[in-house]
C-alpha positions in Angstrom: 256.7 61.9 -16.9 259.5 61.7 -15.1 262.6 64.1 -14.2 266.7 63.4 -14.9 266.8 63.3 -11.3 264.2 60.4 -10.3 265.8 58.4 -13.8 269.6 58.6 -12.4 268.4 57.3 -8.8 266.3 54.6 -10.6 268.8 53.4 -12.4 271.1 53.1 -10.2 269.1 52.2 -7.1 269.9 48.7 -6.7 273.5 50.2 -6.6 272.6 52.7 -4.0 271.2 50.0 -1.5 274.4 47.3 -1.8 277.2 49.9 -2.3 276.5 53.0 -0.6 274.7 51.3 2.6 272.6 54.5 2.9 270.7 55.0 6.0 267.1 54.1 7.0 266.1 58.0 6.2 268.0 58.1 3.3 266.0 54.9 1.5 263.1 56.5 2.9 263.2 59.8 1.0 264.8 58.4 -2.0 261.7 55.7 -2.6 259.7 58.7 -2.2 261.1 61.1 -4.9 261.3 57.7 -7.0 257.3 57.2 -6.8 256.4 61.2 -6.4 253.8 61.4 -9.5 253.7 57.8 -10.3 249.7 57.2 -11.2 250.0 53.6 -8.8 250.6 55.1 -5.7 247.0 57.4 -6.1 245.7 60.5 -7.2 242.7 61.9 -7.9 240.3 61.9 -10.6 238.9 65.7 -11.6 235.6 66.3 -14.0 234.3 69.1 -16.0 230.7 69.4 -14.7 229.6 71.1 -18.2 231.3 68.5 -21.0 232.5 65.6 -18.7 236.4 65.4 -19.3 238.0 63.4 -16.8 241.7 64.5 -15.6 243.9 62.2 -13.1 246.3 63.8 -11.2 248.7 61.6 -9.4 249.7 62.4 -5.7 253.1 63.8 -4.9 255.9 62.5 -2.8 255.7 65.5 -0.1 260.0 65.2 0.0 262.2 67.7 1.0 264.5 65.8 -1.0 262.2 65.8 -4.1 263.3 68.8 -6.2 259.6 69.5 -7.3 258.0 68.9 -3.7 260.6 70.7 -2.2 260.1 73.5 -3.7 256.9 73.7 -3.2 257.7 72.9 0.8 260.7 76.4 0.2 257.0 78.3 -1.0 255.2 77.1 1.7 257.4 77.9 4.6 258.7 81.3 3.3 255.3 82.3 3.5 254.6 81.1 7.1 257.9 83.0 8.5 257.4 85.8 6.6 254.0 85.8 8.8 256.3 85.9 11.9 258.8 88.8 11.1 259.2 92.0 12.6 258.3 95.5 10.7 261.8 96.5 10.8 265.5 95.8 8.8 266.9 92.2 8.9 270.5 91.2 8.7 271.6 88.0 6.6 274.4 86.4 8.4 276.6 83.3 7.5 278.1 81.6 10.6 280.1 78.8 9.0 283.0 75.8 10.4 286.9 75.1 9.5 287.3 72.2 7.0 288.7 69.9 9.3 285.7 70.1 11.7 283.1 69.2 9.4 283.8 65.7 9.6 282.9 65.3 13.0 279.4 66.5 12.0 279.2 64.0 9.2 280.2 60.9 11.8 277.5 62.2 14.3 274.7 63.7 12.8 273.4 64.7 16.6 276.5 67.4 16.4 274.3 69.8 14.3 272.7 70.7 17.4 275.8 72.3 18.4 275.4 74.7 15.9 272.4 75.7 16.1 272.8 75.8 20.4 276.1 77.8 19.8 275.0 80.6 16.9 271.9 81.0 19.4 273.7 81.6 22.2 276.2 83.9 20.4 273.4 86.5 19.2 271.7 86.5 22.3 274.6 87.4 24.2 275.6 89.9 21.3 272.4 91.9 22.3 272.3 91.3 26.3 275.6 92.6 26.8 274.3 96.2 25.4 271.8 96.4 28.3 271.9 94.1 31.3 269.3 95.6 33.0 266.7 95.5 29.8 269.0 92.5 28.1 267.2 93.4 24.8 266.6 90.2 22.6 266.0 90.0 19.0 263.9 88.0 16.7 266.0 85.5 15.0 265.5 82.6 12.6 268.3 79.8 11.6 268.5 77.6 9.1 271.0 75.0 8.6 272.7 73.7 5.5 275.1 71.0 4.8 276.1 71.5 1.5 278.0 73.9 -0.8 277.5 74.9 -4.4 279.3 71.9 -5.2 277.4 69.4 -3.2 279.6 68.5 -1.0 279.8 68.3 3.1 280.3 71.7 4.4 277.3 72.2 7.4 277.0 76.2 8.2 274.0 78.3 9.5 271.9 80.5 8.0 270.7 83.4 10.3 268.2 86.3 9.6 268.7 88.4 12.3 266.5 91.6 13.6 268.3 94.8 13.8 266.8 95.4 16.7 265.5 93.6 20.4 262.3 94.0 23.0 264.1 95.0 25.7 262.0 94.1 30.1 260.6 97.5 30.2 261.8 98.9 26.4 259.0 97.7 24.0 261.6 98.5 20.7 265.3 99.6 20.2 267.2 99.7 17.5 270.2 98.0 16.8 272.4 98.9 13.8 275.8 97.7 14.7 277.1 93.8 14.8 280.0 93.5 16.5 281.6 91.5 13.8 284.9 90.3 16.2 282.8 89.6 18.9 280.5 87.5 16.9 283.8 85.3 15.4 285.7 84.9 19.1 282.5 84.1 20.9 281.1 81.8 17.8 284.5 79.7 17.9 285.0 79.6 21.5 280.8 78.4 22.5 281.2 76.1 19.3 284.1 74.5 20.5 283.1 74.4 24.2 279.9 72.0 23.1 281.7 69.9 20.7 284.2 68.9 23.8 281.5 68.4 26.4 279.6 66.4 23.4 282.9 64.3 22.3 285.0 64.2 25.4 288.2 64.7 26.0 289.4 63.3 22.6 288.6 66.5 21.3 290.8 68.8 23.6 293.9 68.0 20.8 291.7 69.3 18.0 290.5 72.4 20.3 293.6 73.5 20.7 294.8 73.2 16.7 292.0 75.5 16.0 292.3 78.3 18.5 295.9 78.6 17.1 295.0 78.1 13.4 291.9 80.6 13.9 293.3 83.2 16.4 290.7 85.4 14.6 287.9 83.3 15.4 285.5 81.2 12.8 284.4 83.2 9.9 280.9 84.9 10.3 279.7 86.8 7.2 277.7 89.8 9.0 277.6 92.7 6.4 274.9 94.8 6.8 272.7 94.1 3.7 269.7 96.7 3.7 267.1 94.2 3.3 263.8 96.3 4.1 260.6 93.7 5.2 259.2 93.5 1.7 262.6 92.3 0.6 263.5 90.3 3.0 260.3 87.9 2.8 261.6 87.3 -0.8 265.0 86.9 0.3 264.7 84.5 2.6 262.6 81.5 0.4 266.0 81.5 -1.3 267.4 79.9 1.7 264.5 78.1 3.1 264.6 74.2 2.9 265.2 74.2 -0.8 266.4 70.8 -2.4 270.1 69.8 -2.6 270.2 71.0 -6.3 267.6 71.8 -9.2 267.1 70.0 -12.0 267.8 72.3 -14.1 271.6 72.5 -12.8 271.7 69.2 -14.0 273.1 69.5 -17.4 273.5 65.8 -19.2 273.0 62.4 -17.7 274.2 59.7 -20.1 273.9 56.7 -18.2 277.7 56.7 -16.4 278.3 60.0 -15.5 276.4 63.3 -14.7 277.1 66.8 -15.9 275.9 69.6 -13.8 277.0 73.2 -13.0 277.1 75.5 -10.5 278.4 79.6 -9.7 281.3 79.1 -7.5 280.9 81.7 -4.4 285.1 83.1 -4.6 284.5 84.7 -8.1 280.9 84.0 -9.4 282.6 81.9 -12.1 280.2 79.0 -13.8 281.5 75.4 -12.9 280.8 73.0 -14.5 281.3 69.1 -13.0 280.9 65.7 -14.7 281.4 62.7 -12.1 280.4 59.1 -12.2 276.6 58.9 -11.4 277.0 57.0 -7.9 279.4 59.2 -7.1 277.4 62.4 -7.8 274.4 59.9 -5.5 276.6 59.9 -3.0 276.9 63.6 -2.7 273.2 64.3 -2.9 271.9 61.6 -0.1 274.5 62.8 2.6 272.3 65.8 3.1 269.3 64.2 4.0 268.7 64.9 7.3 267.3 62.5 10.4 263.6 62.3 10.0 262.2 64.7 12.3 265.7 66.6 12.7 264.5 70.7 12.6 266.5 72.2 9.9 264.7 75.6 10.6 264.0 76.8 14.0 263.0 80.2 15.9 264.6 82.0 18.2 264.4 84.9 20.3 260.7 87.1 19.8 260.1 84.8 17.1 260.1 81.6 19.1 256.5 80.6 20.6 254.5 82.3 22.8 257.1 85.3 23.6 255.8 87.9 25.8 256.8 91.2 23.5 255.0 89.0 20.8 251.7 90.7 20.8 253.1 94.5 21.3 255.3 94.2 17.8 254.4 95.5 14.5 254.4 92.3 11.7 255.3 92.1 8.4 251.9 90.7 7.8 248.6 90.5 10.0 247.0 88.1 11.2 244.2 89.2 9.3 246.0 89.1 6.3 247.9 85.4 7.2 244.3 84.3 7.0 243.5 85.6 4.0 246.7 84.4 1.7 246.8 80.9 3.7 243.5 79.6 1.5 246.0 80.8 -1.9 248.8 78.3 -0.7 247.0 74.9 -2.4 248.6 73.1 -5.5 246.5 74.6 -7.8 246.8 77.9 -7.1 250.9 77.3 -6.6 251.2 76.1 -10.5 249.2 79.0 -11.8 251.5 81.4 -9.7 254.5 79.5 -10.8 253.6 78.3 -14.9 250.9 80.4 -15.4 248.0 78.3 -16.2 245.4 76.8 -14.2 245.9 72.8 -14.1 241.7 72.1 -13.2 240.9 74.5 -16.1 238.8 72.4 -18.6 240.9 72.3 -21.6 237.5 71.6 -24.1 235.2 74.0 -22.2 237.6 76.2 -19.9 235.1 75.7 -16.8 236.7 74.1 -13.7 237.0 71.0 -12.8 235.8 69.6 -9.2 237.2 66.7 -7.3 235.6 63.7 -8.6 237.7 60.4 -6.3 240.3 59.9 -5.0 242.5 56.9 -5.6 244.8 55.8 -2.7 248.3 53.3 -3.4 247.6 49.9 -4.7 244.4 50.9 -5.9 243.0 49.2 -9.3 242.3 52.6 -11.0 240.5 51.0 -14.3 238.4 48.2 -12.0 237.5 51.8 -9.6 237.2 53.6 -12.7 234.5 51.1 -14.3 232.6 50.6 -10.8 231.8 54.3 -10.6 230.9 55.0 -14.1 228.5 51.7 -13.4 230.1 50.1 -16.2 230.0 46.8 -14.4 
């Protein structure tokens, strides 16, 4: 059965490919989503070893884009940082861009790196400069969005930050206080210095427009929040590589336009939106990144192989990664999420067992009929 997402982008696929021109990646992820749970491009075939039923279970797309499979992707790699983090507080910053520069990132998609390259460089200096001798670093993890509430272009990083850094000779110290202006001034002035050497001197105009209209820097959201390890894991798979929007945001979809809604950040008012379907296209496939582009990326003690690595407390042990990494399979991610077990029996409640598998293209009644030896 399929979703008010994958029927808007059928319908209007033909539309998407001659009007909108969308990139290689784009088609890409949107024939996926199309075809995630369609029975001809495979699945499997489970049976009840006690009664016999037979259940088919078509393969999934494996999309980001894919509100289903990217959830399931948010689940996934919550779990695996949460693995990484520290035993300590975390802080939940927002490092974000004027208007008038996000445009730049839109025309060249290979700008993103700028932000990630700039925010890194920011907090690392943010915690050298307290101790040049030990130049303490934290753990740090960034994520990178492109869109707003409303869906449209507005790239900013997400940055969950340790209070606190492995210093050369200091194992652990502390670190309560952000320098909030430091973190604005040097933010604007690395993020600016990149985009120049990037662009060329094209860009010197612009520079100079923003240091004048942002004498107080870029805004950087760095309140302290509290979050304590057990609350941060669930914190963060809020803002982990979650899908553009969720179906159920979508309100009506009549054919011409689609209705959705959404809490708008300035006074947590609902908003709701109804725009012409391509239009409302448009704004979903802008955010799919480059295949292979790393919206999520490590920093600091949590980036491979760091020395302090092995003297620091985790959230979760190894041990214990072990242990929850066999509960992270489909099955066990629909019980945990609908609350029923899709391989339970539904005539004799035993569970079912793999019986084939069925790969794209494949005649399923002609395979069907071979296997039972019906011919």
């Amino acid at each position: 059965m399929r979703n008010i997402l994958q029927n808007i982008f059928i319908d209007y696929y033909e539309h998407i490919l001659y009007e909108l021109h969308p990139r290689q990646t784009e088609i890409e992820n949107i024939s996926k989503m199309i075809h995630c749970g369609d029975p001809s491009y495979g699945g499997a075939f489970f049976a009840c070893p006690d009664c016999g039923e037979l259940k088919f279970v078509p393969f999934r797309c494996k999309s980001r884009f894919c509100p289903s499979c990217g959830n399931m992707y948010n689940q996934k790699r919550s779990f695996h940082m949460s693995c990484k983090l520290v035993n300590c507080v975390h802080r939940h910053c927002v490092f974000t861009i004027p208007e008038e520069l996000r445009i730049y990132f839109l025309n060249d998609r290979s700008l993103l790196n700028c932000l990630f390259h700039s925010v890194r460089d920011v907090v690392l200096r943010m915690f050298h400069k307290q101790n040049k001798a030990e130049l303490f670093t934290p753990g740090f993890i960034l994520v990178l969005h492109t869109f707003g509430r409303d869906l449209k272009w507005n790239p900013h990083i997400h940055a969950l930050i340790s209070e606190g850094g492995a210093g050369n000779h200091t194992v652990w110290r502390p670190c309560t206080h952000f320098d909030f202006r430091f973190l604005r001034n040097s933010f604007r002035k690395v993020l600016l210095d990149q985009l120049t050497n990037k662009i060329g001197k094209s860009f010197c105009k612009v520079k100079n427009e923003m240091y004048s209209k942002h004498a107080e820097g870029f805004y950087v959201r760095a309140k302290p929040n509290h979050c304590k390890p057990d609350v941060t894991i669930k914190y963060i798979s809020r803002y982990l590589g979650r899908p553009v929007i969720a179906t159920s945001r979508i309100d009506a979809y009549d054919g011409d336009n689609v209705t959705f809604h959404y809490t708008r950040h300035e006074d947590n008012q609902t908003i709701t939106e109804c725009i012409p379907a391509l239009d409302f296209i448009k704004r979903l496939i802008v955010h799919i990144p480059e295949k292979h582009f790393k919206m999520l990326r490590y920093y600091g003690i949590y980036a491979k192989h760091h020395k302090q690595e092995s003297k620091l407390h985790k959230c979760i042990s190894s041990e214990k990664h072990r242990y929850l990494c066999k509960f992270y399979n489909w099955q066990n991610m629909i019980l945990l999420t609908f609350g029923y077990d899709p391989l339970k029996c539904p005539k004799c409640g035993k569970s079912m067992f793999a019986f084939e598998v069925y790969y794209k293209k494949t005649a399923l009644f002609e395979q069907y009929r071979k296997v039972m030896g019906y011919g």
